[in-house]
C-alpha positions as CSV (number, residue, x, y, z in Angstrom):
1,X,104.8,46.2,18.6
2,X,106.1,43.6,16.5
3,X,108.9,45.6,14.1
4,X,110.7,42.4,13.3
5,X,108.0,40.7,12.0
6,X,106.9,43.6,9.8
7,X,110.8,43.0,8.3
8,X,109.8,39.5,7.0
9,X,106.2,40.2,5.8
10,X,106.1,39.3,2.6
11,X,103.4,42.1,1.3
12,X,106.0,44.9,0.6
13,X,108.4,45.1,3.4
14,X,111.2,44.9,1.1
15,X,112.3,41.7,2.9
16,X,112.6,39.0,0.6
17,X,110.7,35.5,1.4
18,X,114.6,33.7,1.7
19,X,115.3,34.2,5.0
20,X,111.4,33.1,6.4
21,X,111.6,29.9,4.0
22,X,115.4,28.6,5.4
23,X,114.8,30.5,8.9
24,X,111.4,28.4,8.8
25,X,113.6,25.3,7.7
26,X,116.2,25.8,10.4
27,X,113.5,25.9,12.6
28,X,112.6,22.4,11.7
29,X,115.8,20.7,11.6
30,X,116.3,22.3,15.1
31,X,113.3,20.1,16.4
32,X,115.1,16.7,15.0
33,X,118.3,17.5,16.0
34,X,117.5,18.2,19.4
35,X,115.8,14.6,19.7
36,X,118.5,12.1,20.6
37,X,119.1,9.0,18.4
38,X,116.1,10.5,15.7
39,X,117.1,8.4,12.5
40,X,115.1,11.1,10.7
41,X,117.7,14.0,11.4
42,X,120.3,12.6,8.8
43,X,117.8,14.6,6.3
44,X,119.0,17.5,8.6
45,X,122.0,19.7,7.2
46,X,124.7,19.3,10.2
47,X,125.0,15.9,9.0
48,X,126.6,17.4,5.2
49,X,128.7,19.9,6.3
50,X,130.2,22.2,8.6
51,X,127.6,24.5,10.0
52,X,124.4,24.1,10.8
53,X,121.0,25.4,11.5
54,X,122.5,27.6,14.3
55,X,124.6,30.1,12.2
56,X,121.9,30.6,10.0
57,X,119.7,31.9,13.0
58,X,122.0,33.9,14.2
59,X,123.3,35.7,10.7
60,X,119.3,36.3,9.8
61,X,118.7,37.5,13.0
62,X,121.9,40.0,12.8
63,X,120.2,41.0,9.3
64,X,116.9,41.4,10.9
65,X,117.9,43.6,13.3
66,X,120.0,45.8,11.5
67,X,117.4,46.0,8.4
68,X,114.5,47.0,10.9
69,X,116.5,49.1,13.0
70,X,118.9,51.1,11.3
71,X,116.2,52.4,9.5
72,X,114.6,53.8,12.5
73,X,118.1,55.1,13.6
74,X,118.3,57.1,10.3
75,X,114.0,58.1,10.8
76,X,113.8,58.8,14.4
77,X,117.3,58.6,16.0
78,X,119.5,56.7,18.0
79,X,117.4,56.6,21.3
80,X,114.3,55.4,19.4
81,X,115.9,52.8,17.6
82,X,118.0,51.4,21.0
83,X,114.4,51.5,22.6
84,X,112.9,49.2,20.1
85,X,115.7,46.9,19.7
86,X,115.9,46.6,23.8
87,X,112.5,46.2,23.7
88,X,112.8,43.0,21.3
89,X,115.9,41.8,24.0
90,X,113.1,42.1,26.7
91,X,110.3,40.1,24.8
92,X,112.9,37.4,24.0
93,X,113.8,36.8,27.5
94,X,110.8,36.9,28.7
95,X,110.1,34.2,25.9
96,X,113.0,32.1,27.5
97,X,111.8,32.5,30.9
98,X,108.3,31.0,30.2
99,X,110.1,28.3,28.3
100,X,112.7,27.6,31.2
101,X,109.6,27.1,33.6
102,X,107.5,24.6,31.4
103,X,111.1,22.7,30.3
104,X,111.7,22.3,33.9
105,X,108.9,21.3,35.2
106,X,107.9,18.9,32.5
107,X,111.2,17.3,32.7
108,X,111.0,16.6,36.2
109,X,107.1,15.7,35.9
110,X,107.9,13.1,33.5
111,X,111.1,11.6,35.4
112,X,109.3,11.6,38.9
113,X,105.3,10.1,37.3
114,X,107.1,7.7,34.9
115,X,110.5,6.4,36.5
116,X,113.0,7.8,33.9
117,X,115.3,9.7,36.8
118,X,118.1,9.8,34.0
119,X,116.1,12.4,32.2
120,X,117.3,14.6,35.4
121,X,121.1,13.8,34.1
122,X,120.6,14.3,30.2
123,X,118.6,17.3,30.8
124,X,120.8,18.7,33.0
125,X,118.3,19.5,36.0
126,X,119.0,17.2,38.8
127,X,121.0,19.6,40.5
128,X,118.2,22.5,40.2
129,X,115.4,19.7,42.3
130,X,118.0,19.2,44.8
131,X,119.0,23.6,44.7
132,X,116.3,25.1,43.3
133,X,115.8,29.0,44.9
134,X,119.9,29.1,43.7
135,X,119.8,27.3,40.2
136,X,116.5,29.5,39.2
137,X,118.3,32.4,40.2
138,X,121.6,31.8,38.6
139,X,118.5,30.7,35.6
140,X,117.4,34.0,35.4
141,X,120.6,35.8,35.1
142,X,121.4,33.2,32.4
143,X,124.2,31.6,33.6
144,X,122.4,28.1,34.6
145,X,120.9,26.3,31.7
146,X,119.4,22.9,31.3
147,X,120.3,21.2,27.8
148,X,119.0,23.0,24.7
149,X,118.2,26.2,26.1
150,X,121.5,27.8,25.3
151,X,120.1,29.3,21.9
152,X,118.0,32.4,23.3
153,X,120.3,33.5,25.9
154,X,123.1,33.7,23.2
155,X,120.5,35.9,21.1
156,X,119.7,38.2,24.5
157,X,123.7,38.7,24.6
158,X,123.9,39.7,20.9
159,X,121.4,41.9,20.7
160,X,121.6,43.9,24.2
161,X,124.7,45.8,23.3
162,X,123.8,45.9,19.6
163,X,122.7,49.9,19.7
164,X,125.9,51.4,19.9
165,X,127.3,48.7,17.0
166,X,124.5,49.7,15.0
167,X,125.1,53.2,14.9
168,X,128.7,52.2,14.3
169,X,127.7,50.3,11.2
170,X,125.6,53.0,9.6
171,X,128.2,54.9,9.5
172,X,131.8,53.1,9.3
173,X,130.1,49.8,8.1
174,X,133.7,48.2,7.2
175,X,135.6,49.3,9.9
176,X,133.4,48.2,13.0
177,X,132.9,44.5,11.0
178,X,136.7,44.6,11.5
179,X,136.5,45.4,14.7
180,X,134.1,42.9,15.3
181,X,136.6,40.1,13.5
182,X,139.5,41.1,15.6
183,X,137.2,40.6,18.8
184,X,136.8,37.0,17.6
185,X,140.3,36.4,16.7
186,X,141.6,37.9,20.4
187,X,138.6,35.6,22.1
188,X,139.3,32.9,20.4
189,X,143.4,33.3,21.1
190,X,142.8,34.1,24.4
191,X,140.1,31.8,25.9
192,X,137.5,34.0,26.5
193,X,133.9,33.1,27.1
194,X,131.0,34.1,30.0
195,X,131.3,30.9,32.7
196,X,128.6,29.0,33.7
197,X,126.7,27.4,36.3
198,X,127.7,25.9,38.5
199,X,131.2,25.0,36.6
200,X,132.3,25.5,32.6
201,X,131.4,28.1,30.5
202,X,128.9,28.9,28.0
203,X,127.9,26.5,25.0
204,X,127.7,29.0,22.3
205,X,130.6,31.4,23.3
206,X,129.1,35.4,22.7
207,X,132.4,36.7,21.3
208,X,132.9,34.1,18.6
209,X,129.3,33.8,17.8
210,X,129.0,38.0,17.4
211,X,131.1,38.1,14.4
212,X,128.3,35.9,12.4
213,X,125.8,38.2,13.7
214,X,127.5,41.5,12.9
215,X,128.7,39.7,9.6
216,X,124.3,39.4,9.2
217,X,124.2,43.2,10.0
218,X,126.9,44.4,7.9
219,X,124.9,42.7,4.9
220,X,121.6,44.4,5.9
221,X,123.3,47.9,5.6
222,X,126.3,47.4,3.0
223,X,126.3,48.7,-0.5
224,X,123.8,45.9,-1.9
225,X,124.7,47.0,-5.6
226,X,128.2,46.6,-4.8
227,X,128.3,43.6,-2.5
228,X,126.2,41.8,-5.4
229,X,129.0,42.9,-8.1
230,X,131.7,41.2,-6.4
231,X,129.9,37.7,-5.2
232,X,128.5,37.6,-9.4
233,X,132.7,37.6,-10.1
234,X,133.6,33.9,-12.3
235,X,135.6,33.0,-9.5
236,X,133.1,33.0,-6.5
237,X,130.2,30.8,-6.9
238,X,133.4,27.6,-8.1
239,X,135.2,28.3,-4.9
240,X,131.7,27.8,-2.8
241,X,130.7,24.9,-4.5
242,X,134.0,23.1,-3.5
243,X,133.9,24.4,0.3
244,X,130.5,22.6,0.3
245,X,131.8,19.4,-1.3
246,X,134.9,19.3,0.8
247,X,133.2,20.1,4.0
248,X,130.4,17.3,3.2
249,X,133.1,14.8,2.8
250,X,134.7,15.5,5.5
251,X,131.3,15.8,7.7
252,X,130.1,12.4,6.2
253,X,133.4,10.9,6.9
254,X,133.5,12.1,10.6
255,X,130.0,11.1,11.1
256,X,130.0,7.7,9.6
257,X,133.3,6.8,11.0
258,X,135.4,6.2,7.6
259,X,138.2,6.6,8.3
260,X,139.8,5.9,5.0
261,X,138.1,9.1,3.5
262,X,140.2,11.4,5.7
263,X,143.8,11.6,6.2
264,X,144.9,12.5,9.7
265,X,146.0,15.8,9.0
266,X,142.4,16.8,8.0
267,X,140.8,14.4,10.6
268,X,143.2,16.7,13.2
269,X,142.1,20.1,11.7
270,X,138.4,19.7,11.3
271,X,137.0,16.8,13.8
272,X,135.9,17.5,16.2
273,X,133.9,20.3,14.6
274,X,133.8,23.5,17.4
275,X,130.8,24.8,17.4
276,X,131.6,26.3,21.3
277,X,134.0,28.9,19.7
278,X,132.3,29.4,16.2
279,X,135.5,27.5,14.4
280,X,136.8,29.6,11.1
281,X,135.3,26.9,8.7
282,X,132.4,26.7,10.1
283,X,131.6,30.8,9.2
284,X,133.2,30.0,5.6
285,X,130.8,27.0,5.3
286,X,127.8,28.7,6.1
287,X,128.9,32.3,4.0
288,X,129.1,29.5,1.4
289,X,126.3,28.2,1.0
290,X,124.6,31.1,2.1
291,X,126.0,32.8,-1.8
292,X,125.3,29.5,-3.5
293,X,121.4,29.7,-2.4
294,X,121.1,33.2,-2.9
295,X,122.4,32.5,-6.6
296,X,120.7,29.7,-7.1
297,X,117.0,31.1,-5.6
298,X,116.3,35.1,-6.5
299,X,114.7,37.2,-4.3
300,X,111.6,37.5,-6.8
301,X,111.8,34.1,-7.8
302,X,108.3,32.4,-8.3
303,X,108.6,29.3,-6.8
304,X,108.7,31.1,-3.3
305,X,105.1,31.9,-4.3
306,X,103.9,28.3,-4.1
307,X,101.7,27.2,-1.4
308,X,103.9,24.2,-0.4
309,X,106.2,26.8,0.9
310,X,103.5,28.6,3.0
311,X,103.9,26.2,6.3
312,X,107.7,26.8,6.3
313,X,107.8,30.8,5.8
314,X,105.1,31.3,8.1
315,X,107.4,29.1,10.9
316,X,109.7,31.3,10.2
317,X,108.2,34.5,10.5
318,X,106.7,33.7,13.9
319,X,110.4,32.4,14.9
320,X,110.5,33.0,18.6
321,X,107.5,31.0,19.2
322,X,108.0,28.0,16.8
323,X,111.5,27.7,18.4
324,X,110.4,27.6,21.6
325,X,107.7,25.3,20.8
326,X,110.2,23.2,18.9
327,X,112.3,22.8,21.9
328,X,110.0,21.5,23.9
329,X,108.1,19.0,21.3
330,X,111.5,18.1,20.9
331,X,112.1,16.5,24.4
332,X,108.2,15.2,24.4
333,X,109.3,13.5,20.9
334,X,112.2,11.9,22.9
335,X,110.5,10.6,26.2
336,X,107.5,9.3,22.9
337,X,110.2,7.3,21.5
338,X,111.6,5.9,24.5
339,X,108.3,4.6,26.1
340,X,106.7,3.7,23.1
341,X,108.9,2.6,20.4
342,X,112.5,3.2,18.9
343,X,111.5,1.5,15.6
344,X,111.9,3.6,12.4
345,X,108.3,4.2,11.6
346,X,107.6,5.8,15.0
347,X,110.1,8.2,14.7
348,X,109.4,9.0,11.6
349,X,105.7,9.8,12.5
350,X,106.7,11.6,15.9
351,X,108.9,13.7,13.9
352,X,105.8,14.3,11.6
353,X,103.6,15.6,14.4
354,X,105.9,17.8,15.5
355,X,106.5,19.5,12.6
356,X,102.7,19.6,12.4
357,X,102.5,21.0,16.1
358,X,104.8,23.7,15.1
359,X,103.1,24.4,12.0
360,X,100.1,24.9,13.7
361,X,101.8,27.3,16.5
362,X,102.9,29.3,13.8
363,X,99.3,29.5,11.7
364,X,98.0,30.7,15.8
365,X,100.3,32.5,16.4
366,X,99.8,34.9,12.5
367,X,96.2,34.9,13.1
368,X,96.3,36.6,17.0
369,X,98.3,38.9,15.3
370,X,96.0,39.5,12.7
371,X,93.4,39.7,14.7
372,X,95.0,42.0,17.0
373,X,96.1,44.2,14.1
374,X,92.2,44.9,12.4
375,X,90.3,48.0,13.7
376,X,87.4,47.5,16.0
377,X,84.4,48.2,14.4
378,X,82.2,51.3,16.5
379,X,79.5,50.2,18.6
């Protein structure tokens, strides 16, 4: 059932322990960032830089599905492989579905039980109380969508039409990545993006955001011997250490409000950061730092063997459900601090048990798997 997770099992898949540890990471610092005025997200990397926790979920899941899939293209055919990755489309949807109902309702529980009716405005949800058969159904199509749900719909989008691109990069790899770049380049020229509703368009816009994901594809089937040849040349790993240390200037700078470290002409160009329409330097950023960490922590390395580690690879392995668990700890985390305490301390321990809570989705969520998994004995 559960192909993609069998990609980033650690006993002998062939995946390498990487992308669970920083998936499982981005996982995390997707929880703090998503609860508003949380001191303890400055530890998070948005604040240093240009990307963030989003195109690293979106390039691994690229990779994902074209590790896991292309090889069943190659095994079993075309029609097999579009079966299974539809069928990880539907299980992702319904995923969001379950988590649009219990966002909804929570929020609205909360705001009606406890006072807080601006909850209905930051959350994006007032109009759905007063509309609801129309807001659920525009909901369902994915069009309507209170704040911080737009991650899962832009997955659903991605992955959908990935078949055909997947055959396509198994066997012109280079040529349908260009194809893919010049789709970015015309959308971004010309405006395009799906609209919204019941006005604007959509938050992460699907023909920007494809090129990172085809970008994670083309990795997973690329010539690995010769891809690795040219990122070892002198010249790279310089040239990615000073995007990182320009782009953390320039982040800090924009964030802190200095404006003495930045000249207008790069105040102009990089601030504010768009993140809508996947800006150029945000994809540099992250390929950045993505070779930097990859030369800096091998596949086989042994530290990814130490237990500290465990709690973070295993959030990332069960993905879809710590993220949607994240999401919504994250608005309980808020409505905590507001009632309770803003004070330092508190949010530092509401952060903590939400991390914990995650954790201990994840650990659940391995062991009905498991349990699943092992034969039944006779009788």
């Amino acid at each position: 059932m559960d192909k993609m997770n069998e990609a980033t099992n650690d006993k002998g898949s062939g995946r390498d322990l990487r992308l669970d540890l920083f998936r499982g990471l981005a996982n995390w610092a997707i929880f703090l960032d998503h609860v508003p005025n949380n001191l303890v997200a400055w530890i998070t990397a948005r604040n240093y830089g240009f990307s963030d926790a989003a195109e690293l979920f979106v390039f691994v899941s690229g990779f994902t599905v074209a590790f896991v899939y292309a090889r069943m293209m190659r095994a079993k055919g075309f029609f097999t492989a579009s079966v299974g990755v539809l069928g990880r489309v539907w299980q992702i949807y319904v995923a969001y579905i379950l988590l649009f109902v219990f966002y909804v309702i929570s929020i609205g529980y909360v705001a009606q039980r406890y006072g807080h009716a601006h909850l209905l405005d930051e959350f994006n949800i007032r109009r759905l109380i007063a509309d609801p058969v129309e807001f659920i159904k525009h909901g369902l199509l994915l069009e309507y969508r209170p704040l911080n749900l737009d991650v899962l719909p832009l997955y659903i989008v991605l992955m959908a039409p990935f078949p055909p691109v997947l055959w396509l990069l198994t066997k012109v790899p280079n040529l349908t990545l260009a194809a893919s770049l010049a789709l970015y380049v015309v959308s971004r020229q010309l405006g395009w993006n799906l609209t919204g509703y019941p006005s604007g368009t959509w938050y992460f816009n699907p023909f920007a955001w494809q090129l990172l994901f085809v970008i994670g594809a083309w990795t997973a089937v690329a010539d690995r011997e010769m891809l690795q040849k040219r990122l070892r040349s002198a010249i790279v790993m310089p040239v990615c250490v000073g995007i990182l240390l320009f782009s953390a200037v320039v982040t800090v700078a924009a964030h802190t409000g200095n404006e003495a470290m930045l000249p207008d002409a790069v105040r102009s160009f990089f601030v504010p950061n768009d993140k809508t329409n996947l800006a150029p330097y945000r994809i540099i950023h992250f390929l950045a730092l993505a070779i930097v960490v990859s030369r800096l922590i091998s596949k086989d390395a042994p530290a990814l063997q130490w237990p500290v580690w465990r709690p973070i690879i295993v959030c990332g392995q069960q993905s879809l459900e710590v993220f949607c668990a994240g999401v919504f700890l994250a608005f309980v985390a808020y409505f905590a601090i507001d009632l309770v305490s803003e004070a330092f301390w508190f949010q530092l321990l509401v952060s903590i048990a939400g991390i914990a809570a995650m954790i201990g989705v994840a650990y659940f969520r391995q062991w009905v798997k498991a349990s699943k998994s092992k034969p039944r004995k006779a009788g």
